[in-house]
Every structure is written in structure tokens, then in C-alpha cells.
C-alpha positions in Angstrom: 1.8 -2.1 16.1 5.2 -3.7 14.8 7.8 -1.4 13.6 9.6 -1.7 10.4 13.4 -0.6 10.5 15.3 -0.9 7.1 19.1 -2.9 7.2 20.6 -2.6 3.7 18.7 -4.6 1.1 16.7 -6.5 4.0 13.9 -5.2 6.5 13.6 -6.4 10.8 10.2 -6.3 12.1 10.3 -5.9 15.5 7.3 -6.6 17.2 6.5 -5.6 21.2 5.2 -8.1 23.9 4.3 -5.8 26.3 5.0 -6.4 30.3 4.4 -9.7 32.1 2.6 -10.3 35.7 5.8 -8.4 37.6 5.7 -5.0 35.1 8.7 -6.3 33.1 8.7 -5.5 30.0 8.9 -8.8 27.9 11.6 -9.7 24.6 10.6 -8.0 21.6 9.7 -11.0 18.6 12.2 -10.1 15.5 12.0 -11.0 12.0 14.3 -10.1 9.1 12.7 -10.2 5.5 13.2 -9.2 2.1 10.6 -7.7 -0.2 9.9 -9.9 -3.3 12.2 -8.7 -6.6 10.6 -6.2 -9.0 7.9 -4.0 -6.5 7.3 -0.6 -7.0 8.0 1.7 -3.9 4.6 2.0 -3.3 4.0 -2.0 -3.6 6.7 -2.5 -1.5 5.2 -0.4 1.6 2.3 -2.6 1.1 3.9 -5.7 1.1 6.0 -4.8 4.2 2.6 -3.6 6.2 1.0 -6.8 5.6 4.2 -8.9 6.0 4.4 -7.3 9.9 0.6 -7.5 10.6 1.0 -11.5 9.8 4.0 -11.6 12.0 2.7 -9.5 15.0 -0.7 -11.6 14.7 1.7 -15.0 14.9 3.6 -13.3 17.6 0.5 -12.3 19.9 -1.4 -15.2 18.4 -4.8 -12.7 18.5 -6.9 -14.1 15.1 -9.8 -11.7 14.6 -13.1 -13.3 15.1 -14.4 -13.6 12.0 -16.6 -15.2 9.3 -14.2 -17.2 7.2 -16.8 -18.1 4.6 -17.3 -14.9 3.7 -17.5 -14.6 -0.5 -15.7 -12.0 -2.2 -19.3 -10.4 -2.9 -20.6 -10.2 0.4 -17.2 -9.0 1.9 -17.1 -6.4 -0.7 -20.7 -5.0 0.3 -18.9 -4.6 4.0 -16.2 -2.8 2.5 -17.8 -0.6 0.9 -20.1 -0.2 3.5 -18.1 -0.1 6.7 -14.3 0.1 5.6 -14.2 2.4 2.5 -16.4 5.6 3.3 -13.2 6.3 6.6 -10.2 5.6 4.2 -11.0 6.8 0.8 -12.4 9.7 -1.2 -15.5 9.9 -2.5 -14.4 10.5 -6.0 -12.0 7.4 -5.3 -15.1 5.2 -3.7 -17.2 6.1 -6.9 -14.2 5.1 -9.4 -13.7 1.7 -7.2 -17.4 0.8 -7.9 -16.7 0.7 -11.7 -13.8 -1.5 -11.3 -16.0 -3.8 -8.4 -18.7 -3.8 -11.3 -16.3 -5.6 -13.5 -14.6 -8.4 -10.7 -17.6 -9.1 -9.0 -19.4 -11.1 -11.8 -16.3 -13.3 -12.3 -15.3 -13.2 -8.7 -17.8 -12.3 -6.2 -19.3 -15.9 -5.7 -16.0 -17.6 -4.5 -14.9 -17.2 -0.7 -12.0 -15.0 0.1 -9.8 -18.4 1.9 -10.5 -20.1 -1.9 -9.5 -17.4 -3.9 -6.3 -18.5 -5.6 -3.5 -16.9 -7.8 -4.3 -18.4 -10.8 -7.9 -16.9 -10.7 -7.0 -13.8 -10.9 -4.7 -14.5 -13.8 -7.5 -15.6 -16.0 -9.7 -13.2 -14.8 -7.0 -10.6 -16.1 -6.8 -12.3 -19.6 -10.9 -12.8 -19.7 -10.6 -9.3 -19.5 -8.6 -8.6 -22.0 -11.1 -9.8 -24.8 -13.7 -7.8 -23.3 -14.9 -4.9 -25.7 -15.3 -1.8 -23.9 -19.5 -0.4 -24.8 -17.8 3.2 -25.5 -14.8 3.0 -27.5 -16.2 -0.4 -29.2 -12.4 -1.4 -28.7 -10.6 -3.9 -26.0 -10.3 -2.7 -22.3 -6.9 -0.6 -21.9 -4.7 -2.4 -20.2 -4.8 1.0 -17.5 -8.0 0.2 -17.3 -7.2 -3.5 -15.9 -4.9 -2.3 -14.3 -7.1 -0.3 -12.2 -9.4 -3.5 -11.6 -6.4 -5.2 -10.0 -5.4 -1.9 -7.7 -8.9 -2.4 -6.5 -8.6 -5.7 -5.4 -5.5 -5.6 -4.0 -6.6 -2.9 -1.8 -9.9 -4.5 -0.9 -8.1 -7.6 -0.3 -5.2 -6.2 2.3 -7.9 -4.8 4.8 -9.5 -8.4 4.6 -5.9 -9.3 5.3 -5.5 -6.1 7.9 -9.2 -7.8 9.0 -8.5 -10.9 10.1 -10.6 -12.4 7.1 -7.4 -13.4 5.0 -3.9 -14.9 6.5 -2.2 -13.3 2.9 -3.7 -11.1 -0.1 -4.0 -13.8 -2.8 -4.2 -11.1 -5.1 -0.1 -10.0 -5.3 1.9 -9.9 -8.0 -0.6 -11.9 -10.3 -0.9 -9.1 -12.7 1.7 -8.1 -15.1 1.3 -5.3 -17.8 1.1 -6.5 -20.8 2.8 -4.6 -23.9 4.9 -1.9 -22.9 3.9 1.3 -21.1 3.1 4.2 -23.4 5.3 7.1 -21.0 4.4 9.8 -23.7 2.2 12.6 -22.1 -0.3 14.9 -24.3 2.1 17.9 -24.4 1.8 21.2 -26.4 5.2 21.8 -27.8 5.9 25.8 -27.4 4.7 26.7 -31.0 1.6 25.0 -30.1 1.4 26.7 -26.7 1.7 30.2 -28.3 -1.2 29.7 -30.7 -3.3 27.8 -28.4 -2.7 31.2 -26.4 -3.7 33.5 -29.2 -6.6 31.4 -29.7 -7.8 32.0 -25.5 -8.0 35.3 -26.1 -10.4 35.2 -28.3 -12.9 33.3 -26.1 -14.9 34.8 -22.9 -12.6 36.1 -20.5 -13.8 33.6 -18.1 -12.4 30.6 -20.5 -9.3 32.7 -21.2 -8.5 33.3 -17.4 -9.2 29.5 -16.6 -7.2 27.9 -19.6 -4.3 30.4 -19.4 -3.8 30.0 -15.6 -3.3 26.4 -16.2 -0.8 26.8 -19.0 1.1 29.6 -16.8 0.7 27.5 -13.3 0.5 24.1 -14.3 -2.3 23.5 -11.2 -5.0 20.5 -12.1 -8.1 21.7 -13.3 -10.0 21.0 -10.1 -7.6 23.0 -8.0 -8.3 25.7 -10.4 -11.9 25.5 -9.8 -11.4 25.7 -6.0 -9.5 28.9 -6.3 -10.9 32.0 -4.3 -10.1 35.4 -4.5 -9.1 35.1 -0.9 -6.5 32.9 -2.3 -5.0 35.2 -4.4 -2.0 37.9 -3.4 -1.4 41.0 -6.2 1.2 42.5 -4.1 3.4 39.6 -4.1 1.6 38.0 -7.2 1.2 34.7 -5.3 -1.8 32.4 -5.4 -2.6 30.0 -2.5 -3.6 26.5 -3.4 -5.5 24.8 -0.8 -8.3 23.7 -2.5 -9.8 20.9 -5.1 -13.2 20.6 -7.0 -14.2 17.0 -7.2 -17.4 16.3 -9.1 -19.1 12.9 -8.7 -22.2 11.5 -10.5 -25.2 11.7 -8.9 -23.5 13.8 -5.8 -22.9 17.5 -5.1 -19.8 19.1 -5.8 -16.9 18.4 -3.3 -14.6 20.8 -1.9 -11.8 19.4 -0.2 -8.5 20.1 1.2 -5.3 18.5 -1.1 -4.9 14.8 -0.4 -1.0 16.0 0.7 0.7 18.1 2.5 2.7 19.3 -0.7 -0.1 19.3 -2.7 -0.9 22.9 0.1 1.0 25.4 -1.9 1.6 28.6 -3.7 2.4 29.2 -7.6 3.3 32.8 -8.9 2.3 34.9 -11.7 3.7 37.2 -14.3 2.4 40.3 -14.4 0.9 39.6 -17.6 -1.3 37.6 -16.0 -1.6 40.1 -12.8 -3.0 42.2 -15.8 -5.4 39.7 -17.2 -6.9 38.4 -13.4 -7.3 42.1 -12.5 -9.3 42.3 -16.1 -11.8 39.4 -14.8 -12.0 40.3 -11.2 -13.7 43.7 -12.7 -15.9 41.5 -15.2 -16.9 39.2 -11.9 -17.4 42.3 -9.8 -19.7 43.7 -12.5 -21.6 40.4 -13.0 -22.2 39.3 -9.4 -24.2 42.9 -9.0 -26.1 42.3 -11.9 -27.1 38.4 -11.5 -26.9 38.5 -7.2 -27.4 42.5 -6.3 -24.9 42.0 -4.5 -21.0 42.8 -4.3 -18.5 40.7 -4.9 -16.4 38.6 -1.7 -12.9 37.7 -1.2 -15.1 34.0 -0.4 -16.4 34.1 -3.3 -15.0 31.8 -6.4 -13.0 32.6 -9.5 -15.3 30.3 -11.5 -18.6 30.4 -10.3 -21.9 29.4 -10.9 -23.9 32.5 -12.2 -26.1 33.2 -9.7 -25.0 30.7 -6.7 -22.0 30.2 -4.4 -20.7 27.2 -5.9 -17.7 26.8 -7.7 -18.3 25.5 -11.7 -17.0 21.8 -12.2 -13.9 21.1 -13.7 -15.9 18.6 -16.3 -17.3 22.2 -17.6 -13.8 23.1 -18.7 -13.1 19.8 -20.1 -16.0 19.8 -22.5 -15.4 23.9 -23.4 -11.6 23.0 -23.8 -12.5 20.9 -26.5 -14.7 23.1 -28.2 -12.0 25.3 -28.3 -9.7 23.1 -30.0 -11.8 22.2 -33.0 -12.6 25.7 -33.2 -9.0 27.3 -33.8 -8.0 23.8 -35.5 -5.7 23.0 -32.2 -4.5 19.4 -31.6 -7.7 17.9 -30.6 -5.3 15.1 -28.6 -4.8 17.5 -25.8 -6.5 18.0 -23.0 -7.1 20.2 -19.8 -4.9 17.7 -17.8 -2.4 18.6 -21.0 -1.8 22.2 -20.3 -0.3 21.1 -16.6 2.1 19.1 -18.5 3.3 21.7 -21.0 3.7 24.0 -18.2 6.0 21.5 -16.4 7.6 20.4 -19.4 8.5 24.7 -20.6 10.0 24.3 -17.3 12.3 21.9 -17.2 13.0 23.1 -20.6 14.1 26.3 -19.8 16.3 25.1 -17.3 14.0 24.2 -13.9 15.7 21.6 -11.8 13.3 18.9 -10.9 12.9 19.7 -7.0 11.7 23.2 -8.2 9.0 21.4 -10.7 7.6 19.0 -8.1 7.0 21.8 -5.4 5.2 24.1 -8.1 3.1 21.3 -9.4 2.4 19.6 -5.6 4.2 16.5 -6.3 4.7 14.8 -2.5 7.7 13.3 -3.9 10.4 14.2 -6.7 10.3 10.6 -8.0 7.0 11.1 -9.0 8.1 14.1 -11.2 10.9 12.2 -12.3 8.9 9.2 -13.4 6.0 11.4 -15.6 8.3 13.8 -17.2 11.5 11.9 -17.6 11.7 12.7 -21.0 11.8 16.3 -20.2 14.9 15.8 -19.0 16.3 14.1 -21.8 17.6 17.6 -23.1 19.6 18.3 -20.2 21.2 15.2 -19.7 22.2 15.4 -23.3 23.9 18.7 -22.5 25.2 17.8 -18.9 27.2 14.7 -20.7 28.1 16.7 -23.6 29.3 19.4 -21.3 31.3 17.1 -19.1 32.6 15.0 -21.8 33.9 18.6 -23.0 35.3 19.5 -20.1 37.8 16.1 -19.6 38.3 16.4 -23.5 37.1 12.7 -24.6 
């Protein structure tokens, strides 16, 4: 495998050529490159993986064996076949299929050594005047913008294959309009009532909803909570779990996709008050529906009756309920209350290493780049303060 070693603004790919007939070893192959202007970080790992398979390939000269003709269609089928089921999710797989559902009738009959730039650019705007069958209105561009990851990613293991010499499909999509960067967020007022308002539902709904507000954990990791999890003595809750529902499967239960994403939150002891409240109610329910006690194995949110944790889609549709109920904003969402807690957090002062750790962010840019507006408040007073203190 070639290594990638960073050199200012540039990148050297050093690729290894092994020993010859006498056990020397033989002259590394180099090549300097520069990422294309404009890539996300993310794009540009991508870019640089490819970039060094191509080179170690032309170095080695060791071209896969492989059926050039293939269509896009028929490749696709091995993909998803062969290729996807080892690399992504299930959830992922399933959301993939949508966006395949949509390329493959414009695409799928072309081979993957004909596909071209330019086809994908029309393909892009074709989709733009498509009219979505559920909102009646034209695709999102997120939503295109999704049908382009997918390609792109099917398309660089055709590259990482041996199928493709380059991904055809880079940088040939471009978001059009400008990005909407506001989040659903209750301001506090809003928070406060939409707290009043939880406790007048079931306590089960009230624990959910308010551990979200209070935590700021997704809505699936609060499903996979169990009160194994959970530590009174140091009010600490272990998150190491995630609740993925897919149509037409079984629930999933799987560990967080990162290593940050394996952590703990803490809890007032308000809420220490309300969790010991529904432990009872669990304890008394489980003997009545199972005759049986209740397990630190068991789940917070269970299915009466079963061992299977309730899926986060429940929440979602009871959330709403809720809203139209108590005349709440009915723009909010479950996904919502993990971004008020953040942004209470940052407003009160949080610094944004603290935020990413407590909400499982592998990285603080990713913080940085959803709640950036958060932190228009502070920089307003770090400038005024410094701006004070050099008297200008």
C-alpha cells in the first residue's frame, strides 16, 4: 500500500518496490501532488487514496483482471452484492438503494470506461426538475446531493477495483443556491415550555424527550440505553449503543460508528430524581406484563412485553403529537432537542472541545461547522472584550 506523507500545501506518495533476486530492497517510486482547489477534508482524503492507488498500480504495473464492459447497472448489482454488505451499514446500504433507484434509470445502461463528466452534470440538472411523489415539490438539493455521494463512492471501489483508471464522477456536482446552515433549535423560552409540556405526558415520553434535551445524545442512542449503562452514584450514563431501524428488517443494535462516539454524558440530579421515578414504573410494569423482575440488561425503552428496545421512529411520530398538542413549534424535531442542548451550551459558556466530546463528535470541526452560529455570541464578546482591553 503507498503511503501518503504531507509537505506544506503539497502531498509525496511514496510507493514500495519490494526486494529484487539478491534480497535488496529496491528504490521506492515517489510522486509529489496537489489536491485540486476547493475539496472538503473529507474529499480530499478521497482524492489522495485514489490518487496513490493509480500511482502504485503504474508503479507495479499489476491491472486487475477485470471485465471492462461492465455497465454502471450491472456493476452496481456487484456492489451491492459483494462490496457493500463488508464496508457499510445496513441503515447506510438501505439509504444508498433510494439514491441507486434514482441514477440507475438515467445511468445504469452506459459502461463505467464511457461514463463521462458531463453526464453526470445533466443528470444533476435532469434532477432538479424532478417533483418529489411526497412533498409534490422539486428534489432538495441535499437530496441530490446524496445521489452524487453515492456515486462517487460506488465509483472509487470500481476505481480501488481495477474496473476504472479515475472516478469520472469528481467534482461534477456543485450545490446550487446557498446552504441553509440554520438548525431547528428551541431557543431557551421554548425549551422551558416544551419542558412543562413533557411532564404532562407518560413518564416514559417525559424520561425519553427530557434526556435528550438534558444530554443532547441522538435518539437512537437513547433507545439503546440499558440500565446497565447507567451510574447514580456518579450520575454518569454510558453510551455505547445505537438503535437503527430499517424497513423490512429487525431492529439493529450496534456499537457507535466511532471511537468518540463511545462515551459518557452526566446528569443533574433533577433528572437522577426523574430516572429513579421511571426505573420504579419499569420495575412495576415488567412484573406485571413479563412475571418477571426487572435486569440491569434490560432496556430503558422497551417493548412491553419483549426484550427489544422501542425504535427511535416511535419517538419521532409521539414527538410530534406532542407538539401540536401544547401548541409547540411544530418545525422541531427529535434530532432538534440534541441541538438545543448543544447550542444552551455553548451559550452558557461551553468551549467547543467540551461540546464535541459530550455530543460524540470524532472531530471539533465537525462541531464547529453545525453550530457555528452558536458561537457568534462569544466571539462578539471575545472582540468586544479585547477591543476593551487595548482601548480602540
Amino acid at each position: 500500500m503507498a503511503s501518503i506523507r504531507k509537505r506544506g500545501d503539497s502531498y509525496l506518495i511514496v510507493v514500495s518496490m519490494g526486494y529484487d533476486h539478491t534480497g535488496r530492497r529496491r528504490k521506492p517510486r515517489q510522486k509529489t501532488v496537489h489536491p485540486p482547489m476547493g475539496l472538503t477534508p473529507k474529499a480530499k482524503e478521497k482524492w489522495l487514496e485514489e490518487t496513490a492507488l493509480l500511482f502504485e498500480r503504474e508503479c507495479k504495473k499489476l491491472p486487475p483482471e477485470v471485465n471492462k464492459g461492465i455497465t454502471l447497472s450491472d456493476y452496481t448489482k456487484l456492489w451491492l452484492k459483494e462490496i457493500a454488505p463488508g464496508k457499510l451499514a445496513k441503515s447506510t446500504v438501505a439509504r444508498n438503494r433510494q439514491d441507486i433507484d434514482r441514477f440507475l434509470p438515467a445511468l445504469g445502461e452506459k459502461k463505467l470506461t464511457d461514463l463521462r463528466p458531463e453526464h453526470f452534470r445533466n443528470f444533476y440538472a435532469d434532477l432538479r426538475k424532478q417533483i418529489s411523489s411526497v412533498t409534490k415539490k422539486p428534489l432538495s438539493e441535499s437530496t441530490i446531493e446524496g445521489v452524487h455521494a453515492c456515486l462517487c463512492g460506488i465509483l472509487s471501489d470500481a476505481v480501488e477495483s481495477g474496473y476504472l483508471l479515475h472516478n469520472p464522477a469528481w467534482r461534477t456536482y456543485k450545490y446550487a443556491g446557498k446552504k441553509k446552515q440554520k438548525k431547528h433549535v428551541a431557543d431557551e423560552e421554548t425549551a422551558q415550555k416544551l419542558i412543562a409540556a413533557l411532564g404532562e405526558e407518560s413518564i416514559k415520553y417525559e424520561t425519553y424527550f427530557k434526556l435528550i434535551i438534558a444530554t443532547g445524545i441522538r435518539r437512537g442512542e437513547c433507545c439503546g440505553l440499558k440500565w446497565s449503562d447507567i451510574n447514580f452514584s456518579d450520575r454518569t450514563i454510558h453510551i455505547c449503543k445505537n438503535v437503527v431501524k430499517v424497513t423490512g428488517e429487525e431492529i439493529i443494535v450496534k456499537e457507535p460508528k466511532t471511537a468518540a462516539g463511545d462515551r459518557y454524558v452526566y446528569f443533574s440530579p433533577e433528572m437522577e430524581s426523574l430516572l429513579k421515578e421511571y426505573r420504579a414504573y419499569c420495575q412495576a410494569e415488567t412484573r406485571d406484563f413479563d412475571e418477571r423482575e426487572l435486569t440491569e440488561d434490560d432496556y430503558f425503552f422497551r417493548r412491553q412485553g419483549m426484550k427489544l428496545p422501542m425504535t427511535p421512529s416511535t419517538f419521532t411520530w409521539r414527538f410530534k403529537l406532542i407538539l401540536k398538542k401544547h401548541g409547540l413549534p411544530t418545525d422541531l424535531n427529535v434530532h432538534s432537542l440534541r441541538h438545543t442542548n448543544a447550542s444552551l451550551l455553548i451559550a452558557n459558556g461551553a468551549d467547543v472541545a467540551t461540546v464535541a466530546g459530550l455530543l460524540g463528535h470524532s472531530q471539533v470541526s465537525t462541531t464547529l461547522d453545525i453550530y457555528t452560529h452558536a458561537f457568534d455570541k462569544q466571539k462578539k464578546a471575545a472582540s468586544t472584550a479585547l477591543q476593551d482591553s487595548l482601548d480602540i
